[in-house]
LOVEX-362649 format. One line per field, with one value per residue (C-alpha): residue in three letters; x, y, z. Coordinates in steps of 0.5 Angstrom, whole numbers, padded with zeros to 4 digits. Layout:
<pts>
resn (ALA|...);
px (X|...);
py (Y|...);
pz (Z|...);
</pts>
This chain:
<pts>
resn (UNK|UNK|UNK|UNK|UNK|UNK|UNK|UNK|UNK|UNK|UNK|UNK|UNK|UNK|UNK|UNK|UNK|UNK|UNK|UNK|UNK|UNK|UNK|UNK|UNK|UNK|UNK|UNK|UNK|UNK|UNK|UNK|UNK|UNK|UNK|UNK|UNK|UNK|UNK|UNK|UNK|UNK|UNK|UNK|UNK|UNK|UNK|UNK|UNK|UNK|UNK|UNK|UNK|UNK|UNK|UNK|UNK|UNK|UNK|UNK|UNK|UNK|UNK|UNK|UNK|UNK|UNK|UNK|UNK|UNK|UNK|UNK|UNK|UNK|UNK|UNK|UNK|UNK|UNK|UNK|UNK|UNK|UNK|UNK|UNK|UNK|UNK|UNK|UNK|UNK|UNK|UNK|UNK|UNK|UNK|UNK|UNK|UNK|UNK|UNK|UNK|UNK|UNK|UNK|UNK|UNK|UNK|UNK|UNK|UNK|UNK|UNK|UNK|UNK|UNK|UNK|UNK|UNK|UNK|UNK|UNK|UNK|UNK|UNK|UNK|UNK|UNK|UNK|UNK|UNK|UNK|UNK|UNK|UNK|UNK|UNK|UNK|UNK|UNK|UNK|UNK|UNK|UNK|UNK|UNK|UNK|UNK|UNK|UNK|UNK|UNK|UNK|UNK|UNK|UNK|UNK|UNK|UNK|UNK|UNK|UNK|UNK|UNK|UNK|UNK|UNK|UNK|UNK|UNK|UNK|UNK|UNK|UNK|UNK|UNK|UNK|UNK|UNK|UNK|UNK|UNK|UNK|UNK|UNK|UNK|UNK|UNK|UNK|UNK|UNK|UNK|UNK|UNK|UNK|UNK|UNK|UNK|UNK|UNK|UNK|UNK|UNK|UNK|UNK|UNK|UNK|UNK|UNK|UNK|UNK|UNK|UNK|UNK|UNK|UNK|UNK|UNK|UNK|UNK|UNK|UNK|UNK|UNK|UNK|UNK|UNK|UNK|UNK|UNK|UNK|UNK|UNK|UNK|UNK|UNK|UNK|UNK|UNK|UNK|UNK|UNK|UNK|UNK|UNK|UNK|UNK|UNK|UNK|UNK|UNK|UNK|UNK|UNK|UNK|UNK|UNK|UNK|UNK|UNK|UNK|UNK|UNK|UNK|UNK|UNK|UNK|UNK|UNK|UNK|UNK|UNK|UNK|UNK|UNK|UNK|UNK|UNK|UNK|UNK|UNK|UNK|UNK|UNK|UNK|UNK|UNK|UNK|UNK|UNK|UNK|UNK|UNK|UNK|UNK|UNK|UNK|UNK|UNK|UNK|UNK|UNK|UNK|UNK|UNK|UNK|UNK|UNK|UNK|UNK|UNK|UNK|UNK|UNK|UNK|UNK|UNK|UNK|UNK|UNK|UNK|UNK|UNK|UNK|UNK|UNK|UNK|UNK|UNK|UNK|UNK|UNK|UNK|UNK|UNK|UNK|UNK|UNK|UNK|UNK|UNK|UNK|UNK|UNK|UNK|UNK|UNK|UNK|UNK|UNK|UNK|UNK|UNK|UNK|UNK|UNK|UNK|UNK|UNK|UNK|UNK|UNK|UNK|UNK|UNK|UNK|UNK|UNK|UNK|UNK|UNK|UNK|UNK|UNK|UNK|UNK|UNK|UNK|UNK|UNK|UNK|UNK|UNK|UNK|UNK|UNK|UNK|UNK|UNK|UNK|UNK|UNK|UNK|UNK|UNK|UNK|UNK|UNK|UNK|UNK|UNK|UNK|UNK|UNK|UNK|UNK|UNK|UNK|UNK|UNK|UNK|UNK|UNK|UNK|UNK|UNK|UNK|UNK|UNK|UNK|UNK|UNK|UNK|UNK|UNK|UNK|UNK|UNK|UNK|UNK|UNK|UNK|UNK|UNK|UNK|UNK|UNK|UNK|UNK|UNK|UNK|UNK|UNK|UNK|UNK|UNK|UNK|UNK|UNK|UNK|UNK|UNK|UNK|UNK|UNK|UNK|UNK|UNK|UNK|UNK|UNK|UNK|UNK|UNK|UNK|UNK|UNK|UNK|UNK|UNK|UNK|UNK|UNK|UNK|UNK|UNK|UNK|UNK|UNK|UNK|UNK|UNK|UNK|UNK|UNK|UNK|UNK|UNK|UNK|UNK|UNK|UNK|UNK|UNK|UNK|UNK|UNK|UNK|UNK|UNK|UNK|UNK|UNK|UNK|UNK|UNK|UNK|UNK|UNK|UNK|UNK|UNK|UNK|UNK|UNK|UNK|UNK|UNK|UNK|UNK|UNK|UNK|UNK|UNK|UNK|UNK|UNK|UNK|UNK|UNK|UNK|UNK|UNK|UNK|UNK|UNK|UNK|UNK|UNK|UNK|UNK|UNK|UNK|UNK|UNK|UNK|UNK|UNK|UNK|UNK|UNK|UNK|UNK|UNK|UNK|UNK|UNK|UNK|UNK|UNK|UNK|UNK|UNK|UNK|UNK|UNK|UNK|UNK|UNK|UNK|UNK|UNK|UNK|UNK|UNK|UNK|UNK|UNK|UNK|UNK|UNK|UNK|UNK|UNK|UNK|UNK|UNK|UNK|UNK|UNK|UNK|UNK|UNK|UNK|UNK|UNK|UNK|UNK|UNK|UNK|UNK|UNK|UNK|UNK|UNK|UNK|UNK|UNK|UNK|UNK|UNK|UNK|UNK|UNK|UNK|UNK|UNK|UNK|UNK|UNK|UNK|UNK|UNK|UNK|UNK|UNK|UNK|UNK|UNK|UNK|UNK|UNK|UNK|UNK|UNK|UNK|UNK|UNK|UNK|UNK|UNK|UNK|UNK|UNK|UNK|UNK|UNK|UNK|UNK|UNK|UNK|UNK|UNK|UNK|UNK|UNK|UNK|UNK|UNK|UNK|UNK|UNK|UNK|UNK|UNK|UNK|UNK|UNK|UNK|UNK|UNK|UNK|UNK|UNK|UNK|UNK|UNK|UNK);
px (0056|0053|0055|0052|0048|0050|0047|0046|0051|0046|0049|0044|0044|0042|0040|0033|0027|0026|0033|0031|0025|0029|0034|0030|0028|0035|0036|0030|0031|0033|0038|0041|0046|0047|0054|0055|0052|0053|0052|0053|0055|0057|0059|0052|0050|0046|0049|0052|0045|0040|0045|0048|0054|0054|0061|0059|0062|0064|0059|0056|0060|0064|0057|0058|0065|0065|0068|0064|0057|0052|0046|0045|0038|0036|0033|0034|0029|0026|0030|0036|0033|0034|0041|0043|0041|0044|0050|0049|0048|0054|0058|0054|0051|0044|0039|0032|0030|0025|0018|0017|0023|0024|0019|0016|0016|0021|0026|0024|0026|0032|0034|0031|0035|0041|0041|0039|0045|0048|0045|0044|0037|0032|0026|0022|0021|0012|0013|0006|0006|0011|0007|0002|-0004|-0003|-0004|-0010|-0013|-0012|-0014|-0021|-0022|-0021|-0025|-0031|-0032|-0035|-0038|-0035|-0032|-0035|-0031|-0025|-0024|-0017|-0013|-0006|-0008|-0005|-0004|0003|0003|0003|0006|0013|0016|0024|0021|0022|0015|0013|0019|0018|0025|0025|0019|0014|0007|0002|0003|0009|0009|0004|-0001|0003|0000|-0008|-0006|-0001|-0007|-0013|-0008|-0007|-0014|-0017|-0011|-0014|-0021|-0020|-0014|-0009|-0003|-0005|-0008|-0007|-0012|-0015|-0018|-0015|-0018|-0015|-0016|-0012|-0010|-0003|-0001|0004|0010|0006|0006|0000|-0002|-0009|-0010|-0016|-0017|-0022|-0019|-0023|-0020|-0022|-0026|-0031|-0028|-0027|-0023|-0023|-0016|-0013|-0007|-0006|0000|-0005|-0010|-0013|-0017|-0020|-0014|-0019|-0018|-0025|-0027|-0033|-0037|-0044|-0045|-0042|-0035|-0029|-0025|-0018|-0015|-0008|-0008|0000|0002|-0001|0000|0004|0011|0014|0008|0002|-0006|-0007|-0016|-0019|-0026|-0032|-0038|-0044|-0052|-0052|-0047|-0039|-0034|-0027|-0020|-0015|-0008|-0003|0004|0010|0015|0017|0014|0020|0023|0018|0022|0029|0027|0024|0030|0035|0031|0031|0039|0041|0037|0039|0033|0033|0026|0022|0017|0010|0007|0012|0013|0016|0019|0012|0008|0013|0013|0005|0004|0009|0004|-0002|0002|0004|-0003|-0005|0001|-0001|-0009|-0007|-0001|0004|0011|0016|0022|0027|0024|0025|0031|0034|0035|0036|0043|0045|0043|0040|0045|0048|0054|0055|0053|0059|0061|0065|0061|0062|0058|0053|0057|0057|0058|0059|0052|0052|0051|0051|0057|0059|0058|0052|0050|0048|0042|0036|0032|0025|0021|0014|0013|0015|0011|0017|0024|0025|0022|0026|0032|0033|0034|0037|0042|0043|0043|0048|0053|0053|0054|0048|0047|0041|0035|0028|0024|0017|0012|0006|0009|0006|0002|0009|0012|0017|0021|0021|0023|0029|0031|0030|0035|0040|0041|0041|0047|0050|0051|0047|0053|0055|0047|0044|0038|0032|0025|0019|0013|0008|0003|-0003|-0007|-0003|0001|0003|0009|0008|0007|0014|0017|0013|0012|0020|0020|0016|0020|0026|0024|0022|0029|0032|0036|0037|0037|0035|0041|0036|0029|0023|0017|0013|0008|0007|0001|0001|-0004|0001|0008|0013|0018|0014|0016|0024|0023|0021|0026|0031|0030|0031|0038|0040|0036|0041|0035|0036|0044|0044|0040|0033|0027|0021|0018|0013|0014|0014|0021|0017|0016|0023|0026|0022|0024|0032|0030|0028|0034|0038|0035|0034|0040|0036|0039|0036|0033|0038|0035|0028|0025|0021|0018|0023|0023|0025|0018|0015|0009|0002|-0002|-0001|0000|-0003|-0007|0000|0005|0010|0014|0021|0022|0020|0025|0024|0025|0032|0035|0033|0036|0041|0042|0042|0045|0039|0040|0034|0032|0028|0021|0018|0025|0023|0016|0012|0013|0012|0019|0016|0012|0006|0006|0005|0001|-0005|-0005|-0010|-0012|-0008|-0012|-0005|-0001|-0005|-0007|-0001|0004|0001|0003|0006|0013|0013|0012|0018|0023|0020|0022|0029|0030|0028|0033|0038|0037|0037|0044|0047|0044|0040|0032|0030|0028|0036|0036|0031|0035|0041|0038|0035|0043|0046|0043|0049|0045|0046|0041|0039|0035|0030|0028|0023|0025|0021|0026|0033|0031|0029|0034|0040|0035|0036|0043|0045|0044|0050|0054|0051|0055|0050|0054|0051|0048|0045|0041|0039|0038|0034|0029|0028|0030|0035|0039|0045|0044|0043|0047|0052|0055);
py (0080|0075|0068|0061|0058|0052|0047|0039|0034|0028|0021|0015|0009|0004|0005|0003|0005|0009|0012|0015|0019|0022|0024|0027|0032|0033|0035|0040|0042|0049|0046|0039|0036|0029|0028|0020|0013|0007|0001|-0007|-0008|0000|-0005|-0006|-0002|0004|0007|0013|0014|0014|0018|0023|0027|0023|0018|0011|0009|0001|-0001|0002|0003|0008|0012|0014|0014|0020|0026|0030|0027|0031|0027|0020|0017|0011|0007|-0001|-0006|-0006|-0011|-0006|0001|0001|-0002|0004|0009|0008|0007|0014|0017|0014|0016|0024|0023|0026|0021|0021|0015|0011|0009|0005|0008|0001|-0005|-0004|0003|0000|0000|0007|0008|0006|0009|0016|0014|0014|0021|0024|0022|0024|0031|0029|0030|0023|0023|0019|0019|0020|0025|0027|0029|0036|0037|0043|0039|0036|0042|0044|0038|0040|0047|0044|0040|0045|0050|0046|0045|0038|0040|0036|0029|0022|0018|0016|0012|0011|0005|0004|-0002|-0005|-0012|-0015|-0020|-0025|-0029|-0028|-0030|-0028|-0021|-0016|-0015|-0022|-0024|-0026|-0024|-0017|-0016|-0016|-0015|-0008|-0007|-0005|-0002|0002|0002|0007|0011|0012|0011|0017|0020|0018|0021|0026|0028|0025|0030|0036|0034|0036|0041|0038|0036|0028|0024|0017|0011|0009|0002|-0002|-0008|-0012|-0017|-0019|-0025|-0027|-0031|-0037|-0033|-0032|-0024|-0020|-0019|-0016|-0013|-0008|-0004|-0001|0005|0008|0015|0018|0023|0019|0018|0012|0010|0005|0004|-0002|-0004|-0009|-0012|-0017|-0013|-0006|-0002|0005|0009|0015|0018|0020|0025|0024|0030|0032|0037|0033|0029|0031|0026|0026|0020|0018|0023|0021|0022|0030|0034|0029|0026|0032|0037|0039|0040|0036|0036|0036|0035|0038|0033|0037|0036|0042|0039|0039|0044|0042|0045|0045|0045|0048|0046|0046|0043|0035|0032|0028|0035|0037|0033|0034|0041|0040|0036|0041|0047|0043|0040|0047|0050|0045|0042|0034|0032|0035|0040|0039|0038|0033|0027|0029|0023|0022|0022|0017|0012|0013|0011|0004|0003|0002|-0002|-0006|-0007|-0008|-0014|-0017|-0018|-0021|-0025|-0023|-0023|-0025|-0030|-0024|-0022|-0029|-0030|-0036|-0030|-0024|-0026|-0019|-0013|-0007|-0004|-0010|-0012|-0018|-0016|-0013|-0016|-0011|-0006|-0002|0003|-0001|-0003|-0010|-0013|-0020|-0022|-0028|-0035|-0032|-0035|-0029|-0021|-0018|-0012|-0007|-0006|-0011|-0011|-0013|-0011|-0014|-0010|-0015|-0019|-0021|-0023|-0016|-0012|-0013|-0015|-0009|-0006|-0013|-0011|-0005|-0006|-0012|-0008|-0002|-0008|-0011|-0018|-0020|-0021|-0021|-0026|-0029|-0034|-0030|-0025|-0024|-0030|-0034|-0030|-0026|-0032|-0034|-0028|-0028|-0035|-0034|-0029|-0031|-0037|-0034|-0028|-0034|-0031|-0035|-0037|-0029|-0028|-0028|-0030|-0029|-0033|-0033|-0038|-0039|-0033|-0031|-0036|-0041|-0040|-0047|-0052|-0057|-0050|-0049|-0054|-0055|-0048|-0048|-0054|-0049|-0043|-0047|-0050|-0043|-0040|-0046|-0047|-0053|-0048|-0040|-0037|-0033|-0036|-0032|-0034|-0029|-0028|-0031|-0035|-0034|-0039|-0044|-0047|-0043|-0050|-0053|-0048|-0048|-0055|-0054|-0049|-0053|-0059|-0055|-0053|-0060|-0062|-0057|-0053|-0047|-0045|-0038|-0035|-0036|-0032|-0028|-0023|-0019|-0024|-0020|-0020|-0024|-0029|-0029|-0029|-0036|-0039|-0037|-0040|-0046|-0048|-0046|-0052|-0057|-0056|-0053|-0048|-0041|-0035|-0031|-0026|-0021|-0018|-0013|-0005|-0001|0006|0014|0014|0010|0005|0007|0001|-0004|-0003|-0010|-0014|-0018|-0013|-0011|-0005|-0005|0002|0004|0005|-0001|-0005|-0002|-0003|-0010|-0011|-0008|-0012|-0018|-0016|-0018|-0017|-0014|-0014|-0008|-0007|0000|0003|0010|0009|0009|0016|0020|0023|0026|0032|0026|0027|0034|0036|0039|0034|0029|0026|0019|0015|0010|0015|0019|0012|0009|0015|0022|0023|0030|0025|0023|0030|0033|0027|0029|0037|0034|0030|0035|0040|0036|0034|0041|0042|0037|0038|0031|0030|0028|0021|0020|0022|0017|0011|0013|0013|0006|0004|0007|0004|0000|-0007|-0010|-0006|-0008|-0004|-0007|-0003|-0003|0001|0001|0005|0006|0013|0010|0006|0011|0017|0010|0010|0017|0015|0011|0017|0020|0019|0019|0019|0016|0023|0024|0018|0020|0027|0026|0021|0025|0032|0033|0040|0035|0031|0037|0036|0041|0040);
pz (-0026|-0023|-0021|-0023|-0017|-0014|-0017|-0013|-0016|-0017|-0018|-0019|-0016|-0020|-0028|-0029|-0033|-0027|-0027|-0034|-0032|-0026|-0030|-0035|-0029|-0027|-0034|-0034|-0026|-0024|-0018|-0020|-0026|-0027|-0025|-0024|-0026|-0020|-0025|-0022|-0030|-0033|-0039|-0040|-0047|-0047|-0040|-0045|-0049|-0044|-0038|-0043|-0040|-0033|-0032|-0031|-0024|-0023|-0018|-0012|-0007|-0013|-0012|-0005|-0005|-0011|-0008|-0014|-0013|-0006|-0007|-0009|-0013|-0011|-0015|-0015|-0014|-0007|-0002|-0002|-0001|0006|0005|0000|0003|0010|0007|0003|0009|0013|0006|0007|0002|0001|-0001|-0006|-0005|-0009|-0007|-0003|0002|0005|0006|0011|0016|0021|0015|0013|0021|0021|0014|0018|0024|0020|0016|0023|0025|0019|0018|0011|0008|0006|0001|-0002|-0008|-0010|-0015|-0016|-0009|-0012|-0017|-0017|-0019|-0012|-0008|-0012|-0010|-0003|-0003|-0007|-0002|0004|0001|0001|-0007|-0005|0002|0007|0005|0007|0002|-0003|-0008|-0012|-0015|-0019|-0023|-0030|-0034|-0034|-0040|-0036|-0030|-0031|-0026|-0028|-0027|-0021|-0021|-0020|-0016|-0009|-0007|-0009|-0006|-0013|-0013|-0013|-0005|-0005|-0012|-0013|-0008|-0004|-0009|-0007|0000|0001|-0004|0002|0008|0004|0002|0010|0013|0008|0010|0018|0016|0018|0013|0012|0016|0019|0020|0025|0021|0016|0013|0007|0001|-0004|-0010|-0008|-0014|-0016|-0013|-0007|-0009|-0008|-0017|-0014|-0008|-0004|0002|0007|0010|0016|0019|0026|0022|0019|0012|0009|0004|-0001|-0005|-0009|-0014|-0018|-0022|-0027|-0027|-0031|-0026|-0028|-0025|-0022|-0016|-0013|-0008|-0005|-0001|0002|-0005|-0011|-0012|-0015|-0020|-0023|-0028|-0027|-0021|-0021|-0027|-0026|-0032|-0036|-0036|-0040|-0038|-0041|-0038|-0032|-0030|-0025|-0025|-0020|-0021|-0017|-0018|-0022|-0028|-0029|-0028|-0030|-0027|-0031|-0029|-0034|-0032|-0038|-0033|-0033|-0027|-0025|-0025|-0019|-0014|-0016|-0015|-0008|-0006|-0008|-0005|0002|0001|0000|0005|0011|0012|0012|0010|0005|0005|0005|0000|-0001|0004|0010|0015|0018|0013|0009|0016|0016|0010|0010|0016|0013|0007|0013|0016|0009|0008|0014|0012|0007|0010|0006|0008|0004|0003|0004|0010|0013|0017|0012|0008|0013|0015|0015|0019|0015|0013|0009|0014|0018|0026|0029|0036|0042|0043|0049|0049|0054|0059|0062|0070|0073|0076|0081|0078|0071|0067|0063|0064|0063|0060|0065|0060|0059|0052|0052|0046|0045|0040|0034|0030|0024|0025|0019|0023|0030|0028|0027|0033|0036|0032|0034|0041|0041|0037|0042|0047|0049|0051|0056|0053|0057|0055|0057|0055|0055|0050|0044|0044|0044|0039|0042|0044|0037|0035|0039|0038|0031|0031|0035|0031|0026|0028|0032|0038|0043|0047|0048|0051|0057|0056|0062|0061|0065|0066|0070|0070|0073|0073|0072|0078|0079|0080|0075|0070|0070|0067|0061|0060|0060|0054|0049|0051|0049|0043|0041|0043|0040|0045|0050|0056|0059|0064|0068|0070|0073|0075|0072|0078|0085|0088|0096|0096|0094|0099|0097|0097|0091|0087|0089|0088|0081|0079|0082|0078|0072|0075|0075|0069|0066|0063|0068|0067|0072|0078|0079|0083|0082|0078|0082|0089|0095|0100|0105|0100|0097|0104|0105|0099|0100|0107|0105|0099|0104|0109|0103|0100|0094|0089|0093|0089|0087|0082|0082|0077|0080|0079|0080|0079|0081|0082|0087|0084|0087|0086|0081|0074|0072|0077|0081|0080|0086|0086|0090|0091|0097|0103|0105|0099|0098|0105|0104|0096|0098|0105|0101|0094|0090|0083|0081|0073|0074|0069|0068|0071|0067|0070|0063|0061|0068|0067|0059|0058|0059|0066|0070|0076|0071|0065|0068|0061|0061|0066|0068|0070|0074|0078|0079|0079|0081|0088|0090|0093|0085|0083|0087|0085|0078|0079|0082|0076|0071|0075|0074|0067|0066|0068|0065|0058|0059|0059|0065|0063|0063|0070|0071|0069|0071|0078|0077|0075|0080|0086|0091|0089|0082|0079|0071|0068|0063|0057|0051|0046|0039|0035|0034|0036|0042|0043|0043|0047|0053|0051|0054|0061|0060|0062|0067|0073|0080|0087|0094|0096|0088|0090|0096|0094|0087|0092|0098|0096|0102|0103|0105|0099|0094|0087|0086|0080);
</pts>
């Protein structure tokens, strides 16, 4: 007697069209059953009829808390995904998640960065991608059945009726429009065929332009790209919401073209003969792909099959997380040619954080310090993140890092042209936490390194941090040529006009100039500089990275911060990947590195941190901020994650506990200094 095999218990999520086709490839799937519906209105009439079998559950949450459902199916309007699935994966939850997985790739990010941490598997949901006409495809073109490809031409196009703007494809706050829709689709189709094209299992591009009609809600009824991938390939796609378009992938090679209609319906919705056509000088050949199972069963099995197996993502030809994040890139730069963001995007309507909560204050896990002059305690890590260019996409991460306990920002007005100072204003007035925030603004870079720069550069910057002051100021740069009193005066008539609020001082000025300045406040009664913001690293800086720039972290630069107790807010404190596998004695391809930091006294404290690392269970990038932690003046370290993953790679240096000798050890290799323990 044999016994039945386990069998993933679907819940859906949201009971839309689309719903009814999955369930109908869980009803013809070998690993599923539909268990449970999670309706927002489970008195809605046809719930029973068309999810037969499955209990209609009073809402979402019902879902997730459902001790009999393992995998939930989402498929509500867009703008929710991300909320969703996070929560999903919080609640252990396996997640399939509808096309596209989140508006943009930093919300897929997060939602991956959630099921990571939760052990818990997350796909997205491009059903064609599962289908064995897919792989067929990939094998005619790895086989040289065209030659080699030079080009592809895919489109997703259909007519609405008309404008209907109660509807979700024309809404604006549900993200509506072809893009999102159904764009994805000939664009996973091109990196896919790109990736085949060069051996690889997709491919990303290195070029992408776009064109589109954006419509009466604002939304993109009919759009056009060019893809340009590193080998050559080009790609145009397009998609459309208002407008019927032929819906014919084409492949294009040196010895004939391939052709297939609706390549992602494959062999039908409930099985049948798919075609795929080879094109060559010498006439037509048609392969014909027989396949009885029902599309959406493909993608219930390949989710299942993974769940059961352990594995978090789905197995190629499916859309691992990679290939997920790749994709919502080039949407993303598709968006941005065409100057799409919509309201949901926008900070009057993102007044939660991404997983649908208010931000949540108290966070302990960075730890705060008193530092002179500031009049509240500041985490012991800084953020930077010049990465940002919408509030959506980088509120993710100023959330996350204020609820782990962060609070100081670092700002400068050169940033993104300005922006990232908007970015921080905007958020902080939206969270309303400005008066929890340490708020560090520079000004006066290179080349206008002037006294009267300061002050009408910091009216800018204010305006774009919608706020009437900054709590630490920076000038971003020195000019020798220029006497130091004039800008210690400058600063100081911001002190008193109140639009300074903390310590100022220089960010990447020399010790002799600090110390003529400190020199001359204390002689005029002047507020004196009371904070740095220099290189400071475990790696010692070899020449300047960017012309103007000043490491603190040599012998003598140390004696001197820790002689006077400067708080120093220290950039680049992990030297920019020399503590990662990027750096080594033999790898001489990123030219940056190896001028600013190969030299066999960095090369030893690597060793030393790397052997360390290796002890404590870390990576010796973790050792390399806690040293720049450790040292015995204020030391705050800035840091400038991209990524949720990032961010909390960076926390776990919080933990490592590094004495005097350690410090002196990791720097000068010591036997008296040797780390033991």
């Amino acid at each position: 007697m044999t016994s039945e095999p386990q069998k993933i218990r679907w819940g859906i999520l949201g009971p839309g069209n689309i719903a009814k086709a999955f369930a109908g490839g869980v009803a013809h799937s070998r690993t599923g059953t539909l268990v449970a519906i999670g309706a927002r209105n489970p008195g809605k009439s046809g719930l029973n009829e068309n999810f037969p079998g499955a209990r209609i559950l009073d809402g979402y949450e019902a879902l997730l808390t459902d001790p009999d459902v393992d995998a939930v199916y989402i498929s509500t309007p867009h703008p929710s995904h991300a909320e969703w699935a996070i929560r999903a994966a919080e609640a252990g939850k396996h997640v399939l998640c509808e096309k596209p997985m989140g508006l943009t790739a930093f919300e897929a990010d997060a939602m991956i960065h959630a099921a990571r941490r939760a052990g818990t598997f997350l796909g997205e949901a491009f059903m064609y991608r599962l289908h064995p006409q897919t792989a067929k495809l990939v094998d005619l073109v790895r086989s040289g059945a065209i030659g080699e490809v030079r080009m592809v031409k895919s489109s997703f196009g259909f007519a609405m009726p008309g404008f209907m703007p109660e509807h979700r494809l024309y809404a604006n706050d549900l993200a509506g429009g072809g893009i999102l829709d159904v764009g994805g689709y000939p664009v996973s189709m091109a990196r896919l065929i790109a990736g085949a094209a060069s051996g690889k299992l997709f491919a990303e591009p290195d070029k992408v332009a776009g064109a589109a009609h954006l419509g009466q809600s604002g939304v993109d009824e009919w759009a056009s790209a060019l893809l340009h991938f590193p080998n050559g390939i080009v790609a145009e796609v397009s998609c459309g919401i208002s407008l019927a378009q032929d819906n014919v992938l084409r492949i294009l090679g040196t010895k004939g073209r391939i052709e297939v209609a609706d390549f992602w319906y494959a062999s039908g919705r409930e099985g049948g003969t798919g075609e795929i056509r080879i094109i060559r000088s010498g006439g037509e050949e048609v392969v014909e792909v027989r396949e009885d199972r029902w599309l959406y069963a493909f993608e219930v099995d390949a989710a299942g099959e993974a769940i059961l197996a352990g594995k978090q993502e789905f197995a190629w030809p499916g859309m691992g997380w990679a290939d997920s994040l790749g994709n919502l890139r080039v949407l993303d730069k598709w968006r941005a040619a065409i100057g799409l963001e919509y309201e949901i995007e926008k900070p009057e309507k993102r007044v939660d954080t991404i997983s649908g909560r208010r931000l949540r204050s108290g966070g302990t896990i960075i730890a705060k310090r008193e530092i002179p002059g500031l009049p509240r305690p500041a985490s012991c890590l800084a953020l930077g993140f010049e990465d940002f260019r919408t509030f959506s996409s980088g509120m993710i991460l100023l959330d996350a890092y204020f609820e782990a306990g962060g609070n100081v920002f670092d700002t400068a007005f050169i940033y993104g042209s300005g922006y990232t100072e908007t970015l921080l204003g905007q958020w902080l007035k939206n969270r309303g936490v400005r008066e929890h925030s340490v708020v560090i603004g520079k000004g006066a870079h290179t080349p206008l390194c002037y006294p009267d720069v300061i002050g009408k550069q910091l009216t800018q910057s204010l305006d774009r941090l919608q706020t009437d002051h900054v709590d630490v100021y920076f000038m971003h740069r020195d000019d020798p040529d220029v006497p130091v009193d004039e800008f210690v005066d400058a600063m100081d008539r911001e002190v008193r006009a109140g639009r300074i609020r903390g310590p100022f001082g220089g960010s990447n000025w020399t010790k002799e100039r600090m110390d003529q300045a400190i020199a001359y406040a204390e002689r005029t009664g002047k507020q004196k500089p009371g904070a740095l913001s220099n290189n400071f690293s475990l790696a010692e800086m070899l020449v300047p990275i960017w012309p103007g720039c000043v490491t603190s972290s040599s012998d003598d630069w140390k004696a001197w911060l820790t002689a006077r107790q400067m708080p120093n807010f220290a950039w680049s404190s992990q030297g920019r990947g020399f503590f990662t596998g990027r750096a080594g004695r033999d790898q001489r391809d990123n030219e940056e590195l190896v001028r600013v930091w190969y030299s066999e006294k960095n090369f030893g404290r690597r060793d030393r941190a790397i052997e360390l690392a290796n002890r404590l269970g870390k990576s010796p990038i973790h050792v390399a901020l806690a040293y720049v932690l450790a040292q015995p003046f204020p030391s705050v370290p800035l840091i400038g994650p991209r990524t949720l993953d990032e961010l909390e790679d960076s926390l776990q240096a919080l933990d490592i506990a590094l004495s005097p000798d350690d410090l002196a050890w990791l720097d000068s290799g010591s036997d008296q200094h040797r780390r033991t323990g």
